[in-house]
C-alpha beads as a LAMMPS data file, in Angstrom:
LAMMPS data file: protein, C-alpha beads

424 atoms
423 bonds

1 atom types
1 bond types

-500.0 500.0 xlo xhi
-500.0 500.0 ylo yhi
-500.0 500.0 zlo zhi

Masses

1 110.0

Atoms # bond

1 1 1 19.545 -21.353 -8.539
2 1 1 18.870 -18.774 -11.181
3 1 1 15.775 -18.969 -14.153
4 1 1 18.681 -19.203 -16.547
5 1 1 20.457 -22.068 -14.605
6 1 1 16.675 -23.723 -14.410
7 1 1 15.695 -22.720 -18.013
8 1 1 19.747 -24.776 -19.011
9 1 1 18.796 -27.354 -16.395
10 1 1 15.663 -28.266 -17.754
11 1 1 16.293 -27.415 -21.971
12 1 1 19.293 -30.325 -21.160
13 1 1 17.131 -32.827 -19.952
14 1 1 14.000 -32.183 -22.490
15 1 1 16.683 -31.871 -25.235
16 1 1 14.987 -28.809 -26.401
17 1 1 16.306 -24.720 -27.615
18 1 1 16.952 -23.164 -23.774
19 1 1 15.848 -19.956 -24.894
20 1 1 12.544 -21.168 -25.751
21 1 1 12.270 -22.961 -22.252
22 1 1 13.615 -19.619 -20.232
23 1 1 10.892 -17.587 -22.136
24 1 1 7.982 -20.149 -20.846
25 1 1 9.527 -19.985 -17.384
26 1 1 9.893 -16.199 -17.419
27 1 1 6.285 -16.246 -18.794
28 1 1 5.093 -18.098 -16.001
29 1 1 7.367 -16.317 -13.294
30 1 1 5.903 -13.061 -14.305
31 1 1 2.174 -14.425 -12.884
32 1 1 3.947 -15.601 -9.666
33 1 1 4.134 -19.421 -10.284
34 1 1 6.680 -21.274 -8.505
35 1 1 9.678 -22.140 -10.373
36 1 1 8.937 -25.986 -9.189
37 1 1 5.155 -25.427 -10.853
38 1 1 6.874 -23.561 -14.008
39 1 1 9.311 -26.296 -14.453
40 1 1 6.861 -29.476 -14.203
41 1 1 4.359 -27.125 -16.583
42 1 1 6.780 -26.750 -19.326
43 1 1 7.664 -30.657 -18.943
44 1 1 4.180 -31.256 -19.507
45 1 1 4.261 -29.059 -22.318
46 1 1 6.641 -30.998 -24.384
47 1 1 5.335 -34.407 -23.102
48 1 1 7.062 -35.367 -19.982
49 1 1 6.564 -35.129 -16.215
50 1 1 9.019 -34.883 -13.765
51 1 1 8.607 -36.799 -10.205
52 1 1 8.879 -34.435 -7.154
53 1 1 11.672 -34.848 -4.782
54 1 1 14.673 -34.049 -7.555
55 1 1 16.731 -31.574 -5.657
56 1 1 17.674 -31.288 -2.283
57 1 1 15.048 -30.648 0.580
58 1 1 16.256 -29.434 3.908
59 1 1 14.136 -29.320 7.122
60 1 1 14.336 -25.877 8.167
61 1 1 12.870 -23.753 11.192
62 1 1 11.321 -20.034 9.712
63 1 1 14.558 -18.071 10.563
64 1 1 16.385 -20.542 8.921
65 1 1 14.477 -20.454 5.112
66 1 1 16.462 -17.696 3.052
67 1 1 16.065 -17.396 -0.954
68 1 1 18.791 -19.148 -1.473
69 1 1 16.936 -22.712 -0.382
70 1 1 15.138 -24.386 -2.706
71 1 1 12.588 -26.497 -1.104
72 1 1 12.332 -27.415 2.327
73 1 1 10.128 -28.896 5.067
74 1 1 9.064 -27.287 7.584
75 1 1 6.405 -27.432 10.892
76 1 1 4.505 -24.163 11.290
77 1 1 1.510 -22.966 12.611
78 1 1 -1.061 -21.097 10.126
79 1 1 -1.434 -17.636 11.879
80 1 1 -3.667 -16.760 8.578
81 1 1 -5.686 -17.948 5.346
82 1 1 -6.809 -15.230 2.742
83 1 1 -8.232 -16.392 -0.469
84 1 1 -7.770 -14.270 -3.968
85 1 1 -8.279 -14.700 -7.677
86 1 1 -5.537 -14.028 -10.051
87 1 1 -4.567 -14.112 -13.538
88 1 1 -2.276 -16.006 -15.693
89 1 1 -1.615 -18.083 -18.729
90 1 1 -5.071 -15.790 -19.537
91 1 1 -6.869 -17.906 -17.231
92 1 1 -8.551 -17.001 -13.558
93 1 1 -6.467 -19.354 -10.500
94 1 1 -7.920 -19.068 -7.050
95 1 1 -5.153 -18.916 -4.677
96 1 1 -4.553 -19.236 -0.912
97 1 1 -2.192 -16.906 0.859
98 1 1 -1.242 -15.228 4.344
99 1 1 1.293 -16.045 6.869
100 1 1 2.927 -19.039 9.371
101 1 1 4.993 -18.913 11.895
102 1 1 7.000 -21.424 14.557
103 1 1 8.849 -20.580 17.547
104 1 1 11.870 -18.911 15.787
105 1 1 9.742 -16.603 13.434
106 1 1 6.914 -15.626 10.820
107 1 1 6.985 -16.278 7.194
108 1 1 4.363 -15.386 4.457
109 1 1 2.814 -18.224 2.292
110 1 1 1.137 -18.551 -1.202
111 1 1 -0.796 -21.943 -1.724
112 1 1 -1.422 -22.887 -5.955
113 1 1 -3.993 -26.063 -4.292
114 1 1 -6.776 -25.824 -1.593
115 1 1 -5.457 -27.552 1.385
116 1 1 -8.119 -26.325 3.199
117 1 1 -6.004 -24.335 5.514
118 1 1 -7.286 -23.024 8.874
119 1 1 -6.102 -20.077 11.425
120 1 1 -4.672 -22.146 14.369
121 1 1 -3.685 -25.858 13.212
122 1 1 -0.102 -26.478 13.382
123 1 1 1.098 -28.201 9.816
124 1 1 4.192 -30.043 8.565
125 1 1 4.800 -29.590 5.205
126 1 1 7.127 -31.414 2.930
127 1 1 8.576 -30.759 -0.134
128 1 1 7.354 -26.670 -0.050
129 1 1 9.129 -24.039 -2.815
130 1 1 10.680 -21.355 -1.309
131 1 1 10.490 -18.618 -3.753
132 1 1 12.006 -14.511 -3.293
133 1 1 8.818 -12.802 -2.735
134 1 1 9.684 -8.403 -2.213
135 1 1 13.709 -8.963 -1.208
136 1 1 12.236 -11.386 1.102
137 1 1 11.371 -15.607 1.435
138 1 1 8.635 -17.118 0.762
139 1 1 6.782 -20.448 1.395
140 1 1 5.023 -21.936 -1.755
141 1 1 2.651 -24.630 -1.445
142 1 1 1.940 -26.681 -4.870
143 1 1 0.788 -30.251 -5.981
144 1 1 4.638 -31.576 -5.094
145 1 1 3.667 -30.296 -1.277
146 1 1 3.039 -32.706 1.157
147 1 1 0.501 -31.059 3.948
148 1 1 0.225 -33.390 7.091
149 1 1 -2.156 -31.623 10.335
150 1 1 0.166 -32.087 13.807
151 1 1 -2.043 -32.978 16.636
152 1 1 0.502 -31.740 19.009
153 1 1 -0.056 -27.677 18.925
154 1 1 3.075 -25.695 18.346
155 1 1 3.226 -22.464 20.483
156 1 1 4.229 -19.615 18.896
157 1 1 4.831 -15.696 19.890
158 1 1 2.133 -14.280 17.119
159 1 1 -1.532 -13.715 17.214
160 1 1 -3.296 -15.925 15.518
161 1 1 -6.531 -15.398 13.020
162 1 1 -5.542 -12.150 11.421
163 1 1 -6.921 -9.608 12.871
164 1 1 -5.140 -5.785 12.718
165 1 1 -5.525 -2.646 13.881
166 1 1 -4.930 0.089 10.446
167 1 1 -1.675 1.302 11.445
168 1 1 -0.299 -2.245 11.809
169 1 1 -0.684 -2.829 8.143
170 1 1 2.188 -2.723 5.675
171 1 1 1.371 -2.957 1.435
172 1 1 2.040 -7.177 1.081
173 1 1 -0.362 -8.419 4.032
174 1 1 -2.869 -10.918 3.232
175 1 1 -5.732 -12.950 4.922
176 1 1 -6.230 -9.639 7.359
177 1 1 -9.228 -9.127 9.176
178 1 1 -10.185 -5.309 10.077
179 1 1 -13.318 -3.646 12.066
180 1 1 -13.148 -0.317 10.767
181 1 1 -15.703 2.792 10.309
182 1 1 -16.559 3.448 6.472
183 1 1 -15.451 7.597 6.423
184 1 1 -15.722 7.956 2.711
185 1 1 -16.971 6.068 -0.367
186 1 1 -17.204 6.831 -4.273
187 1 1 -18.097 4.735 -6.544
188 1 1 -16.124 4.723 -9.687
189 1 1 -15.962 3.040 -13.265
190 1 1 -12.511 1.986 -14.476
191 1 1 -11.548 -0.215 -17.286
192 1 1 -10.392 -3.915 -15.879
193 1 1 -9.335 -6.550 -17.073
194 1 1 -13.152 -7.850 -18.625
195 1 1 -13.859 -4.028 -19.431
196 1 1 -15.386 -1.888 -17.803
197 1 1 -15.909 -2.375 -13.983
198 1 1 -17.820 -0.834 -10.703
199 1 1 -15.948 -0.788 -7.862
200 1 1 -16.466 1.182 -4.536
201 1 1 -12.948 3.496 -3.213
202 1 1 -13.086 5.747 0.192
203 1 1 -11.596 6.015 3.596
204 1 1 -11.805 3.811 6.358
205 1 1 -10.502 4.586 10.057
206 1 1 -10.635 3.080 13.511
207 1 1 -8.673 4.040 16.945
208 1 1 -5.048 3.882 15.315
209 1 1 -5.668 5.675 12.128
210 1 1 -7.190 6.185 8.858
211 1 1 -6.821 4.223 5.262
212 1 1 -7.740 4.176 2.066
213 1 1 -9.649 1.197 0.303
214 1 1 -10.930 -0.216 -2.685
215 1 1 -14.068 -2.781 -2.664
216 1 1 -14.084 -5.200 -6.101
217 1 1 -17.221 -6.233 -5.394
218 1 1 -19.169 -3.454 -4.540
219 1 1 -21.203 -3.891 -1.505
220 1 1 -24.018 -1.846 0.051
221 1 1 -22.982 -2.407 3.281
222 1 1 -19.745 0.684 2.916
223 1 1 -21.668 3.253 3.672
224 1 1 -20.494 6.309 4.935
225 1 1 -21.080 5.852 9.352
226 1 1 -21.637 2.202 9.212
227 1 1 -19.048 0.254 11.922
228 1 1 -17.931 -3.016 9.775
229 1 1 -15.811 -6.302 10.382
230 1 1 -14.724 -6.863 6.780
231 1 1 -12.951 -10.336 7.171
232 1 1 -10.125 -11.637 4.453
233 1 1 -8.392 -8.150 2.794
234 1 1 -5.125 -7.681 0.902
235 1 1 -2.838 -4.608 1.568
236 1 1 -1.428 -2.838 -1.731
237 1 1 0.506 0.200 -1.473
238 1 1 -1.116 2.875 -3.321
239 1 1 0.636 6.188 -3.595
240 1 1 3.272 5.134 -1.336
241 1 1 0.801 4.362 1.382
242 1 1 -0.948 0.677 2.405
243 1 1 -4.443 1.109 1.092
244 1 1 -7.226 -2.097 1.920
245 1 1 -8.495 -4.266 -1.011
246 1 1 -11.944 -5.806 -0.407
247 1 1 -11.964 -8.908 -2.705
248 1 1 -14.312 -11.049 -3.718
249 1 1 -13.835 -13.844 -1.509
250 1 1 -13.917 -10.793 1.555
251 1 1 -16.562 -11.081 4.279
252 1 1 -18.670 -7.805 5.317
253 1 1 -20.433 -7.661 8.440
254 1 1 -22.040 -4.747 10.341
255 1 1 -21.117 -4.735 14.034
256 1 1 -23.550 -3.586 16.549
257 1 1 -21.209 -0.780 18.842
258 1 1 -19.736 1.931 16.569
259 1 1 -15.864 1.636 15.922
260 1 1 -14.195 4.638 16.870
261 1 1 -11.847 7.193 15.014
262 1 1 -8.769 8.696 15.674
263 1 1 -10.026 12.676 16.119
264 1 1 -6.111 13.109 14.407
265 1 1 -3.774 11.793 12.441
266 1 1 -0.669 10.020 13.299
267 1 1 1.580 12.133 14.738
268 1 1 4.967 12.771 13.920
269 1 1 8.740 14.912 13.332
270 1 1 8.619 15.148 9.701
271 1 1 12.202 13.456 9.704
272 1 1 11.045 10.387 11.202
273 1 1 7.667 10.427 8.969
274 1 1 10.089 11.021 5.881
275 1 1 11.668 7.616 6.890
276 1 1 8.604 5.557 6.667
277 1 1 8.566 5.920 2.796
278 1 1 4.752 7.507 2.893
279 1 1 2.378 7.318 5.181
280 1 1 -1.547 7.678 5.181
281 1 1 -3.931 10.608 7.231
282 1 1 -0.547 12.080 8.449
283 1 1 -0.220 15.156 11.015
284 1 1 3.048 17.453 10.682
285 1 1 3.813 20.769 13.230
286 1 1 6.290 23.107 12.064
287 1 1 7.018 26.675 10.807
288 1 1 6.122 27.780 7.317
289 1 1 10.000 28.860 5.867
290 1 1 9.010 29.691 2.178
291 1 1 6.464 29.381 -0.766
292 1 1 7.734 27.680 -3.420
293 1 1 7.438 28.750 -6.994
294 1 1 3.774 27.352 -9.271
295 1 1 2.058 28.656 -6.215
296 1 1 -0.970 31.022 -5.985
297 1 1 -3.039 31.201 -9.402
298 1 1 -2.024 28.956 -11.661
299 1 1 -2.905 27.023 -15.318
300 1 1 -3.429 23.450 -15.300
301 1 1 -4.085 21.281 -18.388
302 1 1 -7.587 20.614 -19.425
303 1 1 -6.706 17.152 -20.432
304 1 1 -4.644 16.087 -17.654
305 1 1 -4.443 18.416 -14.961
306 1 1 -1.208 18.809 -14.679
307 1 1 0.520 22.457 -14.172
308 1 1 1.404 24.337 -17.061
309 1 1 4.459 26.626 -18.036
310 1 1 3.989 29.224 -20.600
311 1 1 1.177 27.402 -22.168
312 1 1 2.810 24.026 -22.634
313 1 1 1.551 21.063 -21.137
314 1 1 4.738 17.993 -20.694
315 1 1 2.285 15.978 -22.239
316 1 1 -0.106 17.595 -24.576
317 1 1 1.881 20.246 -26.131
318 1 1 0.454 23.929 -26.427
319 1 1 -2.850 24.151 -24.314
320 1 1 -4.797 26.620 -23.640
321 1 1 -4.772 26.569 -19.522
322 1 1 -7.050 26.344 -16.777
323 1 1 -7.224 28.640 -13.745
324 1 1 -6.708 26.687 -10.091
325 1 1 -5.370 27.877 -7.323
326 1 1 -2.675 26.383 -5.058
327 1 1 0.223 26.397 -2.775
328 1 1 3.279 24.578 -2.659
329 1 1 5.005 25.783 1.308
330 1 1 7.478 24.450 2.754
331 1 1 7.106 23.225 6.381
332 1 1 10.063 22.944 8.936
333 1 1 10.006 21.482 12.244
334 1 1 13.651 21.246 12.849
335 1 1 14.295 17.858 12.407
336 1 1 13.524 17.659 8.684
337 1 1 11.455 19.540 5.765
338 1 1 8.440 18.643 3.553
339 1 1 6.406 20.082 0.816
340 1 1 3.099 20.929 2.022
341 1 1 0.366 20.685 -1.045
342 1 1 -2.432 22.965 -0.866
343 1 1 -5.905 22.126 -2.595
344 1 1 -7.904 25.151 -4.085
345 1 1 -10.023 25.292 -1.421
346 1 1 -6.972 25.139 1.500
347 1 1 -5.415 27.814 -0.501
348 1 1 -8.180 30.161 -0.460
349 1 1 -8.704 30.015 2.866
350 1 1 -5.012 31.518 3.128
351 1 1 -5.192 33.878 0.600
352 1 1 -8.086 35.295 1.909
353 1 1 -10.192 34.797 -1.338
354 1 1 -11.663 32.399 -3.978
355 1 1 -10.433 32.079 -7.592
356 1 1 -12.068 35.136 -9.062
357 1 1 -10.771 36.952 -6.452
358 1 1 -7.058 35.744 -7.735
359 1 1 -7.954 36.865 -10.883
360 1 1 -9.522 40.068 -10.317
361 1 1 -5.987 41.149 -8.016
362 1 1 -3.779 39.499 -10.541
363 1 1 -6.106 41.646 -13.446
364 1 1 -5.309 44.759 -11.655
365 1 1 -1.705 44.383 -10.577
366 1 1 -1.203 42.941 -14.242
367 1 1 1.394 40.059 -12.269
368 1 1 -0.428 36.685 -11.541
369 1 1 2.615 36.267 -8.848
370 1 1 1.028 39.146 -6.850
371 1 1 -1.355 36.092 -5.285
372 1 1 1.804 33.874 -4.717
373 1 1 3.129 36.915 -3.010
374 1 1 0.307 37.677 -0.736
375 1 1 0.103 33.946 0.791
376 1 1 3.967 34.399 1.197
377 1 1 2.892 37.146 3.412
378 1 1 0.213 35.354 5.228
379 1 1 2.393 32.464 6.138
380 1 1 5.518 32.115 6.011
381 1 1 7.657 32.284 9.193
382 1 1 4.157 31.278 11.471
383 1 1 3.331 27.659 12.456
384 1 1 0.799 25.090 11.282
385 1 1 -0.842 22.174 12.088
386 1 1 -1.035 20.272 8.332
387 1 1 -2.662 16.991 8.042
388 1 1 -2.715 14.904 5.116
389 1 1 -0.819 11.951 3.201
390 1 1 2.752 11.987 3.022
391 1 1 4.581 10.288 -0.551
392 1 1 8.270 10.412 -0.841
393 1 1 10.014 9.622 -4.111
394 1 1 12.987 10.667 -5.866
395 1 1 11.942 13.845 -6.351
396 1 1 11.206 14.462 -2.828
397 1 1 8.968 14.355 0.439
398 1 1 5.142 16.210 -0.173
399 1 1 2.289 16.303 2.055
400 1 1 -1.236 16.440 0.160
401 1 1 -2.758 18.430 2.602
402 1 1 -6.680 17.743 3.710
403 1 1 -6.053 20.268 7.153
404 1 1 -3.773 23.429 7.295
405 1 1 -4.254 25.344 10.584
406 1 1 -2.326 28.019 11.968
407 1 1 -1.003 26.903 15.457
408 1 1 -2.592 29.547 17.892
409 1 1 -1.639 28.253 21.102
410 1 1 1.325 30.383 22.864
411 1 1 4.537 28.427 22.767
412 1 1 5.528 29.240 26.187
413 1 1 2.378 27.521 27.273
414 1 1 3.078 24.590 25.098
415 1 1 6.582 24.273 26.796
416 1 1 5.251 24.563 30.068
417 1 1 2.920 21.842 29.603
418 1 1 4.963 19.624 27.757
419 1 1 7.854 20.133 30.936
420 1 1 4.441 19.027 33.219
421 1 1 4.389 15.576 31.471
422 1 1 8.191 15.128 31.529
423 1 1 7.948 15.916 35.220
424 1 1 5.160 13.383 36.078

Bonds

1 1 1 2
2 1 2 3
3 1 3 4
4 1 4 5
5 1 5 6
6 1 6 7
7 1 7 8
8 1 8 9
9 1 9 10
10 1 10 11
11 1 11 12
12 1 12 13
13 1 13 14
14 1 14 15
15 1 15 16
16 1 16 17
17 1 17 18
18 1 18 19
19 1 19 20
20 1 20 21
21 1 21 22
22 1 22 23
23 1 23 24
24 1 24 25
25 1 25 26
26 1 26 27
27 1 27 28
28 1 28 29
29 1 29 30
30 1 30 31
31 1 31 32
32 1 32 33
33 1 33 34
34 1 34 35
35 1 35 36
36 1 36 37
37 1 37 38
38 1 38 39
39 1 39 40
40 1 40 41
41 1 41 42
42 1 42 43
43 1 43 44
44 1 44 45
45 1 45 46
46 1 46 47
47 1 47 48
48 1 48 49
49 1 49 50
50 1 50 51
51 1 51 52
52 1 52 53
53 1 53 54
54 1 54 55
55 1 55 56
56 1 56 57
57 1 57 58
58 1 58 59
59 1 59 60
60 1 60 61
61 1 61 62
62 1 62 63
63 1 63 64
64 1 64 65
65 1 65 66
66 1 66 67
67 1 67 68
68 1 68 69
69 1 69 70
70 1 70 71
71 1 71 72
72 1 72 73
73 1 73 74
74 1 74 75
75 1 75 76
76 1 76 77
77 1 77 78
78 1 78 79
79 1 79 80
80 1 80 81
81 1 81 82
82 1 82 83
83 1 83 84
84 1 84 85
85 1 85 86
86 1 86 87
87 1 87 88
88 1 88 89
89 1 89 90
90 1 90 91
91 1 91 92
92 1 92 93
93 1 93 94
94 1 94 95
95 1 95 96
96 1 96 97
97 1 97 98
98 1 98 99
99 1 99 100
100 1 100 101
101 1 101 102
102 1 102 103
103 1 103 104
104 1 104 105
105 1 105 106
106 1 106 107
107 1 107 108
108 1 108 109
109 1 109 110
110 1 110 111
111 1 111 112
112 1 112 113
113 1 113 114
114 1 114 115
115 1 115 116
116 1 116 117
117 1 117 118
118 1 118 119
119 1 119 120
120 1 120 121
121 1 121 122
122 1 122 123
123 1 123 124
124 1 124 125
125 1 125 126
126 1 126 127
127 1 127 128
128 1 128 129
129 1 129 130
130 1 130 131
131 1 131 132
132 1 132 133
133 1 133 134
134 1 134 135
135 1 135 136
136 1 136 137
137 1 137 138
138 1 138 139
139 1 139 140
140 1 140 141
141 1 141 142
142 1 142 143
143 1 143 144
144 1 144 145
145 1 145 146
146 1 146 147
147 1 147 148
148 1 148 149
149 1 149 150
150 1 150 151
151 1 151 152
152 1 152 153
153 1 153 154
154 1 154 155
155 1 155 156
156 1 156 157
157 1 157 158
158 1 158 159
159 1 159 160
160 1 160 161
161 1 161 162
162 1 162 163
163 1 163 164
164 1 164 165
165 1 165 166
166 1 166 167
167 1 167 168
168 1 168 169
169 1 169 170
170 1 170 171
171 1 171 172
172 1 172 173
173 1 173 174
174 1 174 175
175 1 175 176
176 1 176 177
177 1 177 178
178 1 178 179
179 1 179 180
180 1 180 181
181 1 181 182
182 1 182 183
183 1 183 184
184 1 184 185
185 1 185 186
186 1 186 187
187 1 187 188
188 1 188 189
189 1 189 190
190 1 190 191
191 1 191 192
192 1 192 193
193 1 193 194
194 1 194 195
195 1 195 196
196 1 196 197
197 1 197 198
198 1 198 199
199 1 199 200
200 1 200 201
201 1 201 202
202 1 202 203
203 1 203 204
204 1 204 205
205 1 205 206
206 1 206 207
207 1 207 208
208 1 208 209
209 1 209 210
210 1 210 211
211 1 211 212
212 1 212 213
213 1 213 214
214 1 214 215
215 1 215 216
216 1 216 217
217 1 217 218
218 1 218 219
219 1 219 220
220 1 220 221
221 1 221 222
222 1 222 223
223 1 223 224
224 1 224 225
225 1 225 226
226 1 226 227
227 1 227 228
228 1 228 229
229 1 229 230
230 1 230 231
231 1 231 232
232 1 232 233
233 1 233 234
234 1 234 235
235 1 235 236
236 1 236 237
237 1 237 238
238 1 238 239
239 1 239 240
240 1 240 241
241 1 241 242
242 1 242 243
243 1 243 244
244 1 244 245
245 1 245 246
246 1 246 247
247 1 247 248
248 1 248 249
249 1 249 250
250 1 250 251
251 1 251 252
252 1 252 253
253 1 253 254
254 1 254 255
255 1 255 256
256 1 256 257
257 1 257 258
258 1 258 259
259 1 259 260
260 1 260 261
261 1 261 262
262 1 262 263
263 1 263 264
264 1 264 265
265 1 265 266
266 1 266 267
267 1 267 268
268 1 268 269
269 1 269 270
270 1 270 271
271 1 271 272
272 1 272 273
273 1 273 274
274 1 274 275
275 1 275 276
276 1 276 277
277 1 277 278
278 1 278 279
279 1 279 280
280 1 280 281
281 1 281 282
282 1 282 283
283 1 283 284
284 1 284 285
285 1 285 286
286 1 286 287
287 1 287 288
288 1 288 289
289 1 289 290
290 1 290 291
291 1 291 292
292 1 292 293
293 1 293 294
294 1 294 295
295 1 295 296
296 1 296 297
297 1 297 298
298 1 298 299
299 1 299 300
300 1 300 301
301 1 301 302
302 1 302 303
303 1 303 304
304 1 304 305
305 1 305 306
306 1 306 307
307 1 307 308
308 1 308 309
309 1 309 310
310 1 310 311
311 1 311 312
312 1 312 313
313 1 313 314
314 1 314 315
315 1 315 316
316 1 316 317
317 1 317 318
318 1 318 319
319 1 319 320
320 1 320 321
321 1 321 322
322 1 322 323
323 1 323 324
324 1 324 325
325 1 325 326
326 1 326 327
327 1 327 328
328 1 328 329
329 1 329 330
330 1 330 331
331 1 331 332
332 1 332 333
333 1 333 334
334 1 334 335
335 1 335 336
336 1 336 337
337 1 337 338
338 1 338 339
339 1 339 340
340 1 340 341
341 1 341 342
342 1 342 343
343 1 343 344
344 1 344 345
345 1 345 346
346 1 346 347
347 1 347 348
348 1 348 349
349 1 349 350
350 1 350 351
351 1 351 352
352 1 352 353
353 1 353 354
354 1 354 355
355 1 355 356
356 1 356 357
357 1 357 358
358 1 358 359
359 1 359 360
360 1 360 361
361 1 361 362
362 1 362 363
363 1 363 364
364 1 364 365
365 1 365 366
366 1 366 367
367 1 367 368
368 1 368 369
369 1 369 370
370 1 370 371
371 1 371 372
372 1 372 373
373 1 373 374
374 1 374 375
375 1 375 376
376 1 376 377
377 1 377 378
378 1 378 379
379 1 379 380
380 1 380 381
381 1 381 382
382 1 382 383
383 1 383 384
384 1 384 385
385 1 385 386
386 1 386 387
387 1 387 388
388 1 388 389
389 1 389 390
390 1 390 391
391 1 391 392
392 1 392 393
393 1 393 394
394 1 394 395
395 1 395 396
396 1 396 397
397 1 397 398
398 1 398 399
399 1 399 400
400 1 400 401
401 1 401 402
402 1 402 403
403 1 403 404
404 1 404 405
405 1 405 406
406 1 406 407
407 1 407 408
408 1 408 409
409 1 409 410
410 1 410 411
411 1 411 412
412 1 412 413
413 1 413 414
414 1 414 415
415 1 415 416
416 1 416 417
417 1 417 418
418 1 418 419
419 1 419 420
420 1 420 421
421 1 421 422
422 1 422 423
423 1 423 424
């Protein structure tokens, strides 16, 4: 059932304008609220309640639920609880969220009322919303849910309690627990929602990988070398990679052995990596097939940063431009291509010189390209080793690069070795 066929539903049985009922339910849609919630709200709004139990509820098991189902009930085991504030109607709502699962399959869950959930007890609830939650179900749990604890435990093929390793993490997890090493951390002022706010951003990594995160509540114990259990995070995708939200409701521990780092990123063919949609602390091996043009010394904006083009900035007009240095290469491994994205430093390092140096060779050829030209000639057609994090968008796959080595290892040994492993 559509918001317009609720919003018609509902404006027929208050005997009110639809279009002024649709725009409260959109209203409330757009800060998550189930349409169930929405719909009993906007009753109460014009002086009437409406008793739960209205439209059909069907008992379903978790690979049954679809969007298309309404409400159902359901017996599940909680494999998670995370706690979060949000926003809406301009007021703050603590909510309860993570995921449950029975024998047939997972689901994720968002609870409006504190049922006092716990990792492990098996539940049947009645009466639940099933809302469309990213293209996929989800259960809602409001004040027209009936929770009921099941002494008889349900067994079910999921861990339960949360914890996950950093590559296991997708953007949409919730109620995650993590035991990571803090690798970075900046504290930085932005402007939220009450103004201006101190929050804490870095790196964190452990055996499988490395990830960004953001702590709302700064906290002195994300320091850079301290091994922490940080219990109760949300995964967001930032930049087209999961990054970890500390919120306030988050535990921080320290842990007493050190949590150990992946030495390298994940490894993979730049086809397959391309597939993932982005990923985070990424390591690509291929050949160097050209330099693309905006390479070498360049002119960014002062204002924003971004690259200019005979002295125009897209955004701020006519600027007068910045020197930076950079290089745009593309890498090839045979199975796919990717824009490597050289940093100033990076591209010094393969031109063979620092900024003034670009400008004293550009100076005397009287051709800024002459820089572009000489990193063309110290890379292209040789292999590297480029680490970094990988976005794709419409515009293509690029790979911000933190590492850019030049593979120095001969390939015949590589092959040999690599038959060695096959062989065994």
């Amino acid at each position: 059932m559509s918001l317009e066929d609720h919003a018609e539903e509902l404006a027929s049985s208050l005997g009110v304008d639809k279009q002024e009922v649709k725009q409260k339910l959109e209203n409330l849609d757009e800060y998550g609220v189930p349409i169930d919630e929405a719909k009993q709200t906007v009753r109460r709004n014009y002086g009437e309640t409406e008793s739960a139990g209205s439209e059909e509820i069907s008992t379903r098991d978790i690979d049954e639920i679809s969007t298309s189902d309404s409400r159902v009930t359901t017996t599940v085991k909680v494999l998670s609880v995370g706690k979060r504030s949000i926003q809406y109607n301009g007021e703050q709502h603590v909510i309860f969220e993570g995921e449950m699962a029975d024998e047939t399959g997972k689901i994720s869950y968002t609870s409006w009322e504190d049922f006092d959930l716990e990792a492990g007890e098996t539940l049947e609830l009645s009466n639940v919303d099933v809302r469309e939650w990213e293209g996929n179900p989800e259960l809602n749990l409001g004040d027209a849910t009936n929770v009921e604890r099941v002494s008889e435990d349900l067994e079910v093929p999921y861990p339960v309690g949360g914890d996950a390793n950093l590559a296991d993490l997708e953007p949409g997890d919730r109620g995650v627990n993590v035991e990571v090493q803090v690798l970075e951390v900046e504290e930085k002022t932005i402007d939220g929602r009450d103004g201006e706010t101190e929050i804490l951003s870095g790196v964190v990594g452990d055996e499988t990988g490395r990830l960004p995160f953001t702590d709302w509540e700064p906290r002195s114990d994300l320091e850079v070398g301290n091994s922490i259990r940080i219990e109760d995070v949300f995964i967001r995708e930032f930049r087209g990679v999961p990054s970890v939200n500390v919120s306030e409701f988050s535990t921080v521990r320290p842990l007493e052995s050190p949590v150990e780092v992946a030495e390298s990123g994940t490894r993979y063919p730049i086809r397959e990596a391309i597939e993932t949609g982005g990923m985070f602390d990424l390591e690509l091996t291929g050949n160097i097939v050209a330099v693309r043009d905006g390479s070498g010394l360049i002119e960014r904006c002062p204002e924003c940063g971004r690259v200019t083009q005979s002295g125009q900035c897209r955004s701020h007009g006519e600027v007068e431009g910045e020197d930076d240095l950079r290089v745009k290469a593309i890498l090839d491994d045979g199975t796919g291509t990717v824009t490597a994205v050289l940093d100033d430093e990076l591209t010094a390092s393969v031109y063979g010189g620092d900024l003034d140096d670009a400008r004293e060779h550009a100076r005397d050829a009287m051709d800024r390209e002459v820089v572009a030209d000489k990193i063309r000639k110290n890379i292209v057609g040789r292999e590297f080793r480029v680490r970094g994090t990988l976005t794709v968008d419409d515009f293509g796959a690029n790979l911000e690069a933190t590492e850019f080595t030049e593979r120095s290892d001969d390939p015949q040994t590589r092959a040999s070795q690599l038959l060695a492993e096959v062989d065994a």
